[in-house]
N, C-alpha and C positions, 0 to 999 in steps of 0.2 A: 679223464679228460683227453679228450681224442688233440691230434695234432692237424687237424681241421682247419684252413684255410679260409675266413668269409670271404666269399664275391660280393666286390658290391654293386649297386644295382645299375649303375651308371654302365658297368662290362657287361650286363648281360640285356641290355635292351636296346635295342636299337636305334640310331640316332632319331629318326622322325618319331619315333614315338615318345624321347624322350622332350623333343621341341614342344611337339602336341601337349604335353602336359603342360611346362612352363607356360603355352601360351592360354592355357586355359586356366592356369595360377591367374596368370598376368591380367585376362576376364574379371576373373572372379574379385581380383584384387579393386578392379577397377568398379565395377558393379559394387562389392563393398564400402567405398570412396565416395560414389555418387549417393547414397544412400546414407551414408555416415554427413554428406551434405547439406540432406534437403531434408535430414533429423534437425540439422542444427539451424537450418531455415526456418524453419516450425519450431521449434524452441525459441529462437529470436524475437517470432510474429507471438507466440502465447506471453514471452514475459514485455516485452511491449504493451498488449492488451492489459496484464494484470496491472502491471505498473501504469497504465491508463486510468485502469476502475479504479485503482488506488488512491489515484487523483482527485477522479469526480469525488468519491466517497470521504475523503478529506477536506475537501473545499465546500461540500454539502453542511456536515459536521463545525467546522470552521463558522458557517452562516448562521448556522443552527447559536453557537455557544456568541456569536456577536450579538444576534437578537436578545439573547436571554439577558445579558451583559448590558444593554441599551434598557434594557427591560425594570431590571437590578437598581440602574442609575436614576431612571425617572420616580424609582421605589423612595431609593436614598430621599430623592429630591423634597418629593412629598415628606416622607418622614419630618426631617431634618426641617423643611418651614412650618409642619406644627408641631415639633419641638420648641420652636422659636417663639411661636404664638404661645403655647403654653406656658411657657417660662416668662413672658412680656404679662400675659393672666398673673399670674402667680406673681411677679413682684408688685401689681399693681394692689394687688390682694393683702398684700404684705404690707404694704407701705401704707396702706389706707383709702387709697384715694378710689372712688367709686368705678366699678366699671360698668361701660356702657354695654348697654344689651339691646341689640335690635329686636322690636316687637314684628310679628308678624301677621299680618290682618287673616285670619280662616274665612 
């Protein structure tokens, strides 16, 4: 191992060139910032949009599962009054008493 001295690079270049650089750091740095900004502008406007379609796509969904739901209930509805009719049949059947049956002229 030699007894060797580093220079370092600040002694051996001359001051404008070594400004020139820093200010072309300071460019670059700046160029990278602006750029680093208008990423994060366009990320903003994309999850904006997505979180948009998410919306419509949810509230579509939403209409969709209200109708079926409305749908369901008018089922129930029917169901459930001739359950009622049949059961009003059947005790009158049970008890004896005649039921009435509408004829229908062809």
């Amino acid at each position: 191992m030699g007894n060797e001295i580093e220079t370092k690079k600040i002694m051996t270049k001359p001051l404008p060139q070594i400004l020139d650089e820093i200010e072309d750091s300071i460019r670059l740095a700046d160029e990278a910032a602006k750029s680093a900004r208008e990423a994060a502008e366009e990320a903003r406007r994309a999850g904006e949009k997505a979180a948009s379609e998410a919306a419509r796509v949810a509230a579509e969904a939403i209409a969709r599962v209200e109708q079926t739901a409305k749908r369901a209930l008018q089922l129930a509805e029917l169901l459930n009054l001739a359950v009622m009719e049949a059961s009003v049949a059947i005790e009158k059947r049970l008890s004896g008493k005649p039921e009435r049956v509408s004829q229908q002229k062809d």
